[in-house]
C-alpha positions in Angstrom: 162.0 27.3 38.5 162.5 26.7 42.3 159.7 27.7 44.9 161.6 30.5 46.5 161.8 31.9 42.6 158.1 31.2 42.0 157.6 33.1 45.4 160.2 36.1 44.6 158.2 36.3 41.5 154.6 36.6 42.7 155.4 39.1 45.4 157.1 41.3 42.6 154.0 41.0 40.1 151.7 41.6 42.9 153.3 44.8 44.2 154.4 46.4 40.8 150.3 45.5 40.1 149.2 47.4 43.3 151.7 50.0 42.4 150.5 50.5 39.0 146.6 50.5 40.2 147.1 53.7 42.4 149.1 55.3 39.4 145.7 55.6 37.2 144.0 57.5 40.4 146.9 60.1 41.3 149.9 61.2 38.7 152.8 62.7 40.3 154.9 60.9 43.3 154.0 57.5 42.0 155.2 57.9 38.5 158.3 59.3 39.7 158.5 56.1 42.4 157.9 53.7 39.5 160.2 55.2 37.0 163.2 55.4 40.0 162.6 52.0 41.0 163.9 50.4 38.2 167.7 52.2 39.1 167.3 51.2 42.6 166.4 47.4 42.0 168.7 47.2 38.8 171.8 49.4 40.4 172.0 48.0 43.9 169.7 44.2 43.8 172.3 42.1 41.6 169.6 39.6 41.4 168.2 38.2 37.3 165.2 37.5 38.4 164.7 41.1 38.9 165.7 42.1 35.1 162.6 41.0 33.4 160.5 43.6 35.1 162.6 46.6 35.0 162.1 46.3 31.0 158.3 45.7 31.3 157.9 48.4 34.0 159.8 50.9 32.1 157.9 50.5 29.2 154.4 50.6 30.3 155.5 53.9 32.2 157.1 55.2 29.1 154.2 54.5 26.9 151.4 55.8 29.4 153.2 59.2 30.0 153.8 59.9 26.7 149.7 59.8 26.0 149.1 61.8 28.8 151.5 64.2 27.5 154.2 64.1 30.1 157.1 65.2 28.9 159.3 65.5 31.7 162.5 64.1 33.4 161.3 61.1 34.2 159.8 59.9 31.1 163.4 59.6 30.3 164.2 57.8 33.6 161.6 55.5 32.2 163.1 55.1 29.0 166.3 54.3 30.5 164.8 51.5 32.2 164.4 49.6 29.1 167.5 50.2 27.7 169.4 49.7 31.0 168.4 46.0 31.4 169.0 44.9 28.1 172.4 46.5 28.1 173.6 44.8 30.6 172.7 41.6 29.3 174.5 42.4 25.6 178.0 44.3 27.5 180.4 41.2 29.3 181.0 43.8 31.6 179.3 46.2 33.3 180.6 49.3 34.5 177.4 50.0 36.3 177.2 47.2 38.6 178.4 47.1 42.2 181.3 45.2 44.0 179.8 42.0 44.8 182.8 41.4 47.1 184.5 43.2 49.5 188.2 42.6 50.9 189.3 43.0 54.4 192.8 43.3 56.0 194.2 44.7 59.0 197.9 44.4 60.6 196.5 41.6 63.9 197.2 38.3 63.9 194.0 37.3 62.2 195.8 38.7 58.6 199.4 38.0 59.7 199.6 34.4 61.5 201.8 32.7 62.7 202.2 29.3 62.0 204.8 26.7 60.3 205.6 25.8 57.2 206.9 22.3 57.5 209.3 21.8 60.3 210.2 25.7 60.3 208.4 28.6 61.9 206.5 30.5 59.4 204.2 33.6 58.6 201.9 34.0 56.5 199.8 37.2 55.0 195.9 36.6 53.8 193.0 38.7 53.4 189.7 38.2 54.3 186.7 38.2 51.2 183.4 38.0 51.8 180.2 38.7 49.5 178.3 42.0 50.2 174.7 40.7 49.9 172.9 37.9 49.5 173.3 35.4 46.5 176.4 33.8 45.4 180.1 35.1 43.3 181.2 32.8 40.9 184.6 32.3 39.6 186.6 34.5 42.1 190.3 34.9 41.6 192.8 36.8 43.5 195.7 38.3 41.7 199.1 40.1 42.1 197.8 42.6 39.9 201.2 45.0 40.5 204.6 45.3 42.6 205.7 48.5 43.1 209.0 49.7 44.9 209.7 52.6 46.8 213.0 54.7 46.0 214.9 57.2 48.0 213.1 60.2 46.2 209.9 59.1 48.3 207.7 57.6 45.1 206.6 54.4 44.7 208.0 52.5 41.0 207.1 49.8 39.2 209.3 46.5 39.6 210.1 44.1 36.5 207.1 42.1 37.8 204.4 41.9 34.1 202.3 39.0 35.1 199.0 38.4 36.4 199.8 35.4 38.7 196.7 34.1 40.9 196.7 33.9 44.7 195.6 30.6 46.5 192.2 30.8 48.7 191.5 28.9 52.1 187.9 28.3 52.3 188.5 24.8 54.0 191.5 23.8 55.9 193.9 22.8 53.3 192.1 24.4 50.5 194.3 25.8 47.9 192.2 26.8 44.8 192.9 29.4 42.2 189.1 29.8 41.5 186.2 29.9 43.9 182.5 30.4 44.3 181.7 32.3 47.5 178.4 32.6 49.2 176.8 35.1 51.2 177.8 34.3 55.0 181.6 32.7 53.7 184.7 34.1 54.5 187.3 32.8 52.4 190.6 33.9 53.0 193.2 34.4 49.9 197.0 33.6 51.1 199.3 37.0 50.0 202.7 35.6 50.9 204.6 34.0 53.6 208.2 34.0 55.1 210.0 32.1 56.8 213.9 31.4 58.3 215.1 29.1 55.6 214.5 31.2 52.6 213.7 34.3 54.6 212.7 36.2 51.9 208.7 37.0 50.6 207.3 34.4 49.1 203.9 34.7 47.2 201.3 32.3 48.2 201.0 31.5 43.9 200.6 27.4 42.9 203.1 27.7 40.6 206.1 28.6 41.5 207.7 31.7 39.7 211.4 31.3 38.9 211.3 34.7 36.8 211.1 36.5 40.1 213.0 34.6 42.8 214.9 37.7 43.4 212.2 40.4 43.0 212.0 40.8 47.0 215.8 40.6 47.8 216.2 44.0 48.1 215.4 45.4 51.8 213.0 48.3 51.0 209.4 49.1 51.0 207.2 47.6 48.5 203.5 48.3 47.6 201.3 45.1 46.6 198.2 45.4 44.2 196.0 42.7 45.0 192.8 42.8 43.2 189.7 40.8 43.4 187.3 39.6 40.2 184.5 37.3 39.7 181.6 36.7 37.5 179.6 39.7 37.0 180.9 42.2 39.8 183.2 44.9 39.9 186.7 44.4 40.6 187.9 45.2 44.1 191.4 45.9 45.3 193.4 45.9 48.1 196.9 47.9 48.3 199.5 46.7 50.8 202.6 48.5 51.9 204.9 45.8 52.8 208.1 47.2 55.0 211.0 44.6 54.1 213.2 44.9 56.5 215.1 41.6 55.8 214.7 39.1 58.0 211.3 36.7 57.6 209.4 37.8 61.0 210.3 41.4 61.7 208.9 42.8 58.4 205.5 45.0 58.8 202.4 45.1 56.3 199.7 47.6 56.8 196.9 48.5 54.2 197.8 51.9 52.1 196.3 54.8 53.9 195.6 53.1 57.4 199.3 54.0 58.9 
């Protein structure tokens, strides 16, 4: 066990001890405090060495009520913060758990850059993913989740795109990994697509190269993009571009649904 876990877990024995101290003088606000605070550590602090004590704080709550007869709402809340824990360690995934990540894109040159790709001119499309709080994702992936097509009646379709390709990430310069780890305080970027004048057509930013669907972005027309965002133990996140082909590789536009 590390010294900054040794620590975490004194202050938390400490407090919870002091908490359960003034519980024996005055019933009331502090049993409803301690049966709430196992949501708002478990729900919100995506932290295991939190877990252990939501289960033993939930129980001594549960069990001390009950003999002082108090049958109300939040002996349940307290029963709920046994069960809860240990849920989530059975379930692979957790629909209760919030995004660990959160994706960022807007239409400036920070998302859309210019650059080269070889000895031609060259744009390319990325979003910006950074952790929400402190600790560390593991095993992110970014994938083309769906391409969609809009028709003349004004609805957006499905294309003949099926897969679940993954996107490359830029941590480092010249960093092109399918999986990463992220930290809290990293911005990794994950490349969407590029263009440029000698195909001059949209190109996803996938490692391997996708013959099925060379011609999935020939047509000039306005596409919606899917990207979504998973890692270990967090919710998915996605991002939705609307991506104006207007056939030719640097006067297309590419604005995040809902922001135009």
């Amino acid at each position: 066990m590390s010294n900054r876990e040794k620590t975490n877990r004194g202050w938390l024995n400490s407090f919870f001890h002091i908490l359960w101290e003034e519980s024996d003088k005055t019933y009331g606000t502090v049993e409803i405090a301690l049966a709430v605070i196992p949501f708002i550590l478990n729900g919100v602090i995506n932290i295991e060495i939190i877990e252990p004590f939501l289960s033993t704080i939930g129980m001594v709550i549960l069990v001390s009520l009950i003999n002082e007869g108090w049958w109300t709402w939040y002996v349940i809340v307290g029963a709920i913060g046994v069960i809860w824990p240990l849920a989530r360690r059975a379930m692979k995934s957790d629909p209760w758990y919030l995004p660990a990540l959160k994706i960022t894109f807007e239409s400036t040159q920070e998302f859309i850059a210019e650059t080269s790709h070889g000895p031609f001119p060259a744009k390319y499309v990325k979003a910006l993913v950074e952790r929400s709080y402190p600790g560390k994702s593991l095993n992110c992936k970014a994938i083309i989740h769906s391409v969609e097509k809009h028709e003349n009646d004004g609805k957006f379709y499905p294309t003949d795109y099926t897969d679940q390709y993954y996107l490359q990430w830029s941590i480092l310069e010249g960093d092109t990994r399918e999986i990463v780890d992220i930290s809290y305080g990293i911005r990794a970027y994950v490349a969407i697509f590029s263009t440029d004048p000698l195909k001059n057509k949209i190109t996803p930013r996938t490692k391997t190269h996708i013959n099925r669907y060379e011609k999935l972005f020939d047509d000039t027309a306005v596409y919606r993009l899917t990207i979504r965002i998973i890692a270990d133990e967090s919710a998915p996140i996605d991002l939705i571009l609307i991506v104006d082909w207007r056939g030719k590789w640097n006067t297309f536009a590419v604005y995040k649904e809902g922001s135009n």
